[in-house]
C-alpha positions in Angstrom: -5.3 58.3 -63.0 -8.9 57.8 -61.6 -8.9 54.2 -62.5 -5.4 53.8 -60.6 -6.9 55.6 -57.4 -9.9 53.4 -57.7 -7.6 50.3 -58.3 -5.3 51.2 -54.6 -8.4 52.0 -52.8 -10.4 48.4 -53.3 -6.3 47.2 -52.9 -6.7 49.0 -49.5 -10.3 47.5 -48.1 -9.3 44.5 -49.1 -6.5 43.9 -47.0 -8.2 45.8 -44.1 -11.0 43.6 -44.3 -8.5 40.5 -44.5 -6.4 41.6 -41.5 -9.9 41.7 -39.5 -10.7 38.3 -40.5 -7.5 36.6 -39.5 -6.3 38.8 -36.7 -4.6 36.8 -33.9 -6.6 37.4 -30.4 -4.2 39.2 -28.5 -4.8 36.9 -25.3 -2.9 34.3 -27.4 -0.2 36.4 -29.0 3.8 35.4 -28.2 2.4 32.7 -25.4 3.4 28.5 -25.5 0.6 26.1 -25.0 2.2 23.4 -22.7 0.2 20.9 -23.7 1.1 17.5 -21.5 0.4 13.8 -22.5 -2.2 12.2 -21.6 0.6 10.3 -19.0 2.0 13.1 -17.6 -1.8 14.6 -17.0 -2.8 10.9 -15.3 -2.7 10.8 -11.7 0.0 9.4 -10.0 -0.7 6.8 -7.9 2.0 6.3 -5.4 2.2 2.3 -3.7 4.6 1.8 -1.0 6.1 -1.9 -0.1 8.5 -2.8 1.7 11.9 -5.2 0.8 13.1 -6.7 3.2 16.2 -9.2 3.7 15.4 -12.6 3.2 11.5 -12.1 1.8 12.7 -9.6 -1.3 10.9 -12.1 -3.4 7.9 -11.4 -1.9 8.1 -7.4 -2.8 9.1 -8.5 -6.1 5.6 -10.4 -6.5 4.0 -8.0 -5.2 4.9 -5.4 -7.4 4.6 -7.7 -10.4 1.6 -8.4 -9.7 0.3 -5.2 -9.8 2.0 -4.0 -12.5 0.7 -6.6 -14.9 -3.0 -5.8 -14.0 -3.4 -2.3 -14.1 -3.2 0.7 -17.0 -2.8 3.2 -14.3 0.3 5.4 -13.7 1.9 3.7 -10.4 4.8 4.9 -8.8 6.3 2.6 -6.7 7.8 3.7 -2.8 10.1 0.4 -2.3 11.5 1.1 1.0 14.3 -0.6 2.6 17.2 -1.2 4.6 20.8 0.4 3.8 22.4 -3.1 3.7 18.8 -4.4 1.4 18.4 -1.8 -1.2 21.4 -2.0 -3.7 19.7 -5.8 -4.0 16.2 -4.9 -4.8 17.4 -1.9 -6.9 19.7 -4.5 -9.2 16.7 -7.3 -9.3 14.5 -4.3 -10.6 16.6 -3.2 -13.3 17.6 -6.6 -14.0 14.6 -7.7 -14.8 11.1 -7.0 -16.5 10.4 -5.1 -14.2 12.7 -2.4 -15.2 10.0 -0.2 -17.1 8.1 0.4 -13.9 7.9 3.2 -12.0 10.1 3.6 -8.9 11.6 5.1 -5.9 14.0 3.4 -3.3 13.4 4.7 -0.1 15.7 3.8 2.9 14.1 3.1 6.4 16.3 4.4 9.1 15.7 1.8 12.3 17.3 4.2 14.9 13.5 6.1 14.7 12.2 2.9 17.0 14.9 2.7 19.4 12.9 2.4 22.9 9.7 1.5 20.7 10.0 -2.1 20.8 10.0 -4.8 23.5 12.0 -7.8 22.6 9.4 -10.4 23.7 6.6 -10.4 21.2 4.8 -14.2 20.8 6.1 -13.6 17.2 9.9 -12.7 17.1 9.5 -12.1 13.0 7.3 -9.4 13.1 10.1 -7.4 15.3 11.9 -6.4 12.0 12.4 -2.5 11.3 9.9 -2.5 8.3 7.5 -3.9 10.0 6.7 -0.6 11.2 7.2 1.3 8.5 3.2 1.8 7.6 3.6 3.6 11.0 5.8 6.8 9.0 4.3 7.1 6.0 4.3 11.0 5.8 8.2 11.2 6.7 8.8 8.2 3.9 5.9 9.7 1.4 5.8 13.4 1.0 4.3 14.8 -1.9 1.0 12.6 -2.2 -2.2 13.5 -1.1 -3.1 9.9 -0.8 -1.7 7.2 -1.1 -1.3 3.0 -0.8 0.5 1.0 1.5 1.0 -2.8 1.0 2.2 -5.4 2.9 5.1 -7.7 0.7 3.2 -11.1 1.1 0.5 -9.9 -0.9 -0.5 -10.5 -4.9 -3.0 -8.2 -6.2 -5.1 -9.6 -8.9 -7.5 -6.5 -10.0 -6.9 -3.3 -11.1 -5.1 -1.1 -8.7 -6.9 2.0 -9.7 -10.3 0.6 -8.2 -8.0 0.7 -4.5 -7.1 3.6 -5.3 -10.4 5.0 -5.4 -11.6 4.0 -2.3 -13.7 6.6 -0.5 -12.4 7.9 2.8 -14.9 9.5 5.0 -14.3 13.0 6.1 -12.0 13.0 9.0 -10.8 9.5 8.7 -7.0 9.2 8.0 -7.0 5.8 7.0 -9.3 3.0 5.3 -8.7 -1.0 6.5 -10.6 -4.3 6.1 -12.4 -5.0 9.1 -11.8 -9.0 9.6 -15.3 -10.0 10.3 -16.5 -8.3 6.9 -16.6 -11.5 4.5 -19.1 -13.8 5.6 -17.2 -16.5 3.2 -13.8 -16.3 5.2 -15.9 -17.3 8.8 -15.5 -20.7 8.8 -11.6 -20.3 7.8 -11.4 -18.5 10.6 -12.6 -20.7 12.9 -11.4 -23.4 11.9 -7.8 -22.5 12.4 -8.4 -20.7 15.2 -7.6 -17.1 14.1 -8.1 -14.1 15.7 -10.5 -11.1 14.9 -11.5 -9.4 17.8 -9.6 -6.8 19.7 -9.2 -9.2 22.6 -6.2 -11.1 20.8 -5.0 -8.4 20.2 -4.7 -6.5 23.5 -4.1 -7.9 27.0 -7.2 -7.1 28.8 -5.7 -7.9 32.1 -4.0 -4.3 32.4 -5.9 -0.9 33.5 -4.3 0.9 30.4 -6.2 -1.0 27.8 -9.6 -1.6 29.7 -9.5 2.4 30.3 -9.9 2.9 26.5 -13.5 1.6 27.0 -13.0 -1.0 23.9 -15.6 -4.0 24.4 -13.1 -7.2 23.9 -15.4 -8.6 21.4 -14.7 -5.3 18.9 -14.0 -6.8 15.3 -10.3 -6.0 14.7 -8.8 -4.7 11.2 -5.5 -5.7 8.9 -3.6 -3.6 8.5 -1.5 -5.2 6.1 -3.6 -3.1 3.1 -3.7 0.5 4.0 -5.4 3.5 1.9 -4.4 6.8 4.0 -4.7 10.2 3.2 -2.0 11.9 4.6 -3.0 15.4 5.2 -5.5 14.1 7.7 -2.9 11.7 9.1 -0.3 14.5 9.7 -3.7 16.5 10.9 -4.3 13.6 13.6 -0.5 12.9 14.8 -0.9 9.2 13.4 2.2 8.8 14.3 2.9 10.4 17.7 0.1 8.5 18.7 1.1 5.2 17.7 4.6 6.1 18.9 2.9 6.6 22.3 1.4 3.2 22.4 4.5 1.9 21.8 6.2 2.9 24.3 4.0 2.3 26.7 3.4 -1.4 25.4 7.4 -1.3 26.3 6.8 -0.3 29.5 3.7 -2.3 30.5 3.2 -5.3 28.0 0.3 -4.3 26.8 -0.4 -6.5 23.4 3.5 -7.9 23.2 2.1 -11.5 24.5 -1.5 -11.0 23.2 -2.6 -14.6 21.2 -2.7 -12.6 17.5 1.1 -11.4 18.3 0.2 -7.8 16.3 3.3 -6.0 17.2 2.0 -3.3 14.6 -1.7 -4.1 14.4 -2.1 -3.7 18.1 -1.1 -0.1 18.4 -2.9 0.8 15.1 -6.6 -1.3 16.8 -6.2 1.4 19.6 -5.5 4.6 17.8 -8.0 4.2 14.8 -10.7 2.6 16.8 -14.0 3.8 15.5 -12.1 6.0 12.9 -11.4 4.5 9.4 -13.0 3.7 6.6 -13.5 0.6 5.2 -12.0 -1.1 2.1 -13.9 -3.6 -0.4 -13.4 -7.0 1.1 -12.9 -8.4 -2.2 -9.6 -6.0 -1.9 -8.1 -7.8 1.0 -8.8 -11.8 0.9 -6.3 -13.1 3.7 -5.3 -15.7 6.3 -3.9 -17.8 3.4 -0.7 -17.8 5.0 -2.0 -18.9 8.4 -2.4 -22.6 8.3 -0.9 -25.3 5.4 -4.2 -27.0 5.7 -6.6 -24.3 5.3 -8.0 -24.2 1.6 -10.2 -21.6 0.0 -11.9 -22.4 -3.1 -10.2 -21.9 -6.4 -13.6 -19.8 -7.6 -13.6 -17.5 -4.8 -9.8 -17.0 -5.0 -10.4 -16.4 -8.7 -12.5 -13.4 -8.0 -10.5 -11.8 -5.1 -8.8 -8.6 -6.2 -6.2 -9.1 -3.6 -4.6 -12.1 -2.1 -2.9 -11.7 1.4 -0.4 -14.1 2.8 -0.9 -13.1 6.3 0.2 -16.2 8.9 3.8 -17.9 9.4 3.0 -19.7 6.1 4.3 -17.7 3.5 4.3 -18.7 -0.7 7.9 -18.6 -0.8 8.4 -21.0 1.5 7.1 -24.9 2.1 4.8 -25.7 3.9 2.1 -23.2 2.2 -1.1 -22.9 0.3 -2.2 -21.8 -2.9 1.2 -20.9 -3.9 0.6 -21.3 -7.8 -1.5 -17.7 -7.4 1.9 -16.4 -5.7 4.0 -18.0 -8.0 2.3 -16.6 -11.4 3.8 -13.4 -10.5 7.3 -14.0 -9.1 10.7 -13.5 -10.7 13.3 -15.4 -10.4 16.4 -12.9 -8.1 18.9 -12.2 -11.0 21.5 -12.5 -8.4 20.5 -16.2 -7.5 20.3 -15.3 -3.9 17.1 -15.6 -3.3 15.4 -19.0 -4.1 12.3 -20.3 -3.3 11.8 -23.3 -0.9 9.7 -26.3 -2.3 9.6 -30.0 -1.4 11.7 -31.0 -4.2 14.3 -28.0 -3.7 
């Protein structure tokens, strides 16, 4: 009987002494570890472009473009008109570009009624989405930060370094100042372009000489945009380019201007002297703004970002360097949109 006693007692320790080893901590009893991939934990980086009637291609480029160079997890804001996005929508899923990213967003033109005077040097750049980097917090609401392109654009780095650009504290927005690449100068002059604030605002009236802006001011494009929207929504961006606008309405104040910026005119007077600035390497334009202006072929190769700015865009003929443009394009599904070349 002893022995038996003995025998239950050691039985006894022994599983005490094994319940202590492998006791469960209690802070992890009847709870789910939600453990996300490593996708769903990447940051979203959220691009907006615009698709508009007639240039879809160029969106389409665009987006391919940036798609093929980058690992990171883009989400794509493709904003257009009612009658324009069942089209971009269809060449998206019709194509290899299905697996991206995406959200159609529709721009609703009634917000600029009274915004816009009808006698701008440069009719084209009177189209609704035109102004659409104007309303990115209505359009873009869930980002802290966030990438606005314009469509005639190809990037050919890694969207993720964009992404990263530093904003200073207080700034709302970060540009490429247009007298920051020593190697686009002579472009520049030699076609004439502008990049100063005075083609861009008509120094003639009392409104824009009040804003104390010396003429000779390097202007910005605005056609590459990294904004962080809390300070944007902060600073009434957009009231206050809403304000210029209706006052260029009522007193011409930039409609007539030599550099035509219909939306980089308001945007030179409200950030003036507060933005940041982008690597130059990440905005290389003026390629769409004569058909006999050439860069050459090794600076192109090492510019992030190629810009189309100018009447002379890759889809069309005349233009230059349009076999970077073309490397990314895909052919419209649909058929409806073709691309215009000498032999077409």
């Amino acid at each position: 009987v002893n022995q038996i006693l003995l025998l239950l007692l050691v039985l006894t320790v022994c599983a005490i002494l094994y319940n202590k080893v492998h006791q469960v901590p209690s802070a992890l009893k009847n709870e789910t570890v939600d453990l996300e991939s490593p996708e769903e934990m990447e940051e979203e980086i959220p691009v907006v472009i615009c698709a508009a009637a007639g240039r879809m291609g160029a969106a389409v480029a665009a987006i391919s473009s940036i798609y093929s160079n980058t690992e990171a997890n883009v989400l794509f804001y493709i904003v257009g008109l009612k009658t324009t996005i069942p089209h971009i929508r269809r060449w998206i899923e019709n194509s290899k570009l299905k697996e991206i990213k995406f959200k159609v967003v529709e721009f609703n033109p009634m917000v600029l009624k009274g915004k816009i005077r009808q006698d701008a040097s440069r009719p084209e750049l009177l189209q609704p989405l035109n102004f659409v980097r104007f309303y990115l917090p209505l359009l873009i609401q869930k980002h802290e930060k966030v990438i606005y392109l314009d469509d005639d654009i190809i990037v050919q780095g890694d969207i993720q370094e964009l992404y990263d650009t530093k904003l200073a504290p207080g700034h709302a927005a970060a540009f490429s100042d247009d007298c920051d690449l020593p190697s686009t100068h002579e472009m520049v002059r030699s076609v004439g372009m502008q990049n100063t604030y005075m083609g861009f605002l008509d120094y003639r009236k009392q409104a824009i000489r009040d804003l104390g802006i010396s003429p000779s001011t390097c202007s910005f494009n605005p056609g590459v945009i990294v904004a962080n929207m809390t300070e944007w929504k902060h600073q009434r961006i957009t009231k206050q380019l809403e304000k210029w606008m209706q006052r260029n309405v009522e007193e011409n104040l930039y409609s007539s201007t030599l550099g035509g910026g219909v939306a980089t005119s308001p945007m030179l007077i409200v950030f003036h002297g507060k933005y940041s600035t982008i690597n130059p390497m990440w905005h290389i334009r003026h390629l769409g703004w004569s058909p006999d202006a050439h860069y050459s072929e090794h600076f192109l190769q090492e510019a992030k970002l190629l810009h189309w700015n100018g009447r002379y865009k890759p889809w069309d003929y005349p233009s230059v360097h349009t076999d970077l443009w073309e490397n990314w394009f895909i052919p419209d599904p649909s058929g409806k949109f073709k691309l215009i070349r000498p032999d077409s």
